[in-house]
C-alpha positions in Angstrom: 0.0 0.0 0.0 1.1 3.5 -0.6 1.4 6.5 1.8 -1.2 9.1 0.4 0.7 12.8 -0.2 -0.6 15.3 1.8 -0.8 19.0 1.2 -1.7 22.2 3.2 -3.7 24.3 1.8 -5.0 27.9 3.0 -8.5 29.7 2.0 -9.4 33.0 2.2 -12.9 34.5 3.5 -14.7 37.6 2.3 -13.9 39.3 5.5 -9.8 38.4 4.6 -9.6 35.6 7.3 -7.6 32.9 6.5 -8.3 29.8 6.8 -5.7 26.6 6.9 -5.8 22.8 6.2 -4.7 19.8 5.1 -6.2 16.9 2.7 -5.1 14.4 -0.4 -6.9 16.0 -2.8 -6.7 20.1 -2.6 -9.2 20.6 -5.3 -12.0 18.6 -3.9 -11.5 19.9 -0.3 -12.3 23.5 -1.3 -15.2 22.4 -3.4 -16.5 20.1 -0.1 -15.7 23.7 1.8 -18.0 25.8 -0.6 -20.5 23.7 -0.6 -20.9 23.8 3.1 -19.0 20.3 4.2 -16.6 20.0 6.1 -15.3 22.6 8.1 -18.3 24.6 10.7 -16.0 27.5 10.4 -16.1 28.2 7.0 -19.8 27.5 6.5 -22.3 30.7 5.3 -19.2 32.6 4.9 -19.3 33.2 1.2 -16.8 32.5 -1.7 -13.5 31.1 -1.0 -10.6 31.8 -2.4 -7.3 29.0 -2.4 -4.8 31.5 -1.8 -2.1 28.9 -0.9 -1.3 25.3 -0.7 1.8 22.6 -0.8 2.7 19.3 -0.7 3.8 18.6 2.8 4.3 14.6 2.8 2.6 12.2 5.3 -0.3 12.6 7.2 1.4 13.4 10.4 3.7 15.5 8.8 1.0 17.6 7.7 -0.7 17.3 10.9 2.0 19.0 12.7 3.1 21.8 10.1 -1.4 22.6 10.1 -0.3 22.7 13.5 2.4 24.9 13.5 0.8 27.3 10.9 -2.3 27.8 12.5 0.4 29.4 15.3 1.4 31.8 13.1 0.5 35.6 12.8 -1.7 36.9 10.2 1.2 38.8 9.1 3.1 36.1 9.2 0.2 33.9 7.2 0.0 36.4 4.9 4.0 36.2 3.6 3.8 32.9 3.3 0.5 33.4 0.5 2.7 36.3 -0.9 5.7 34.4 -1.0 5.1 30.7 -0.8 8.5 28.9 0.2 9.2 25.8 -1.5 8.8 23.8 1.2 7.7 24.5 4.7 10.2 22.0 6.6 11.5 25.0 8.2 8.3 25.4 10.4 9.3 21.9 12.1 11.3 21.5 15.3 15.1 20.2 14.6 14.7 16.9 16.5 17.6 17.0 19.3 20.4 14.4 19.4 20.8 13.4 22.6 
């Protein structure tokens, strides 16, 4: 069996919040999230816009970057849309040697 790839992906409300999440399939998500499914916060809120998204790897490997980007600052959200890295490893811990 193969490990499904995972990417992050970030939405954008009317009002300019943003959203973040992850999934297999980036496409359908936001499709399920303007319909109405899925996520309670983004439900009624209007058109969405995909304003950024990556492949991030495993499942708990996304997990923990959705994680750690949810921590982030709206500024800091908002350089990431502006200037999408090519990969978003940085955001991890450096595991310690001991």
């Amino acid at each position: 069996m193969t490990d499904l790839l995972w990417h992050l992906y970030m939405l954008r409300m009317p009002g300019g919040m943003l959203y973040t999440g992850i999934t297999t399939d980036v496409m359908r998500r936001v499709a399920q999230h303007q319909a109405g499914k899925g996520a309670k916060a983004l439900r009624g809120k209007g058109e969405l816009e995909l304003v950024f998204h990556c492949m991030v790897g495993d499942r708990s490997t996304a997990l923990r970057l959705e994680y750690r980007v949810k921590q982030l600052s709206k500024k800091q959200k908002e350089k990431l849309v502006i200037n999408p890295p090519p990969s978003l490893e940085y955001l991890l811990p450096v595991a310690k040697n001991d």
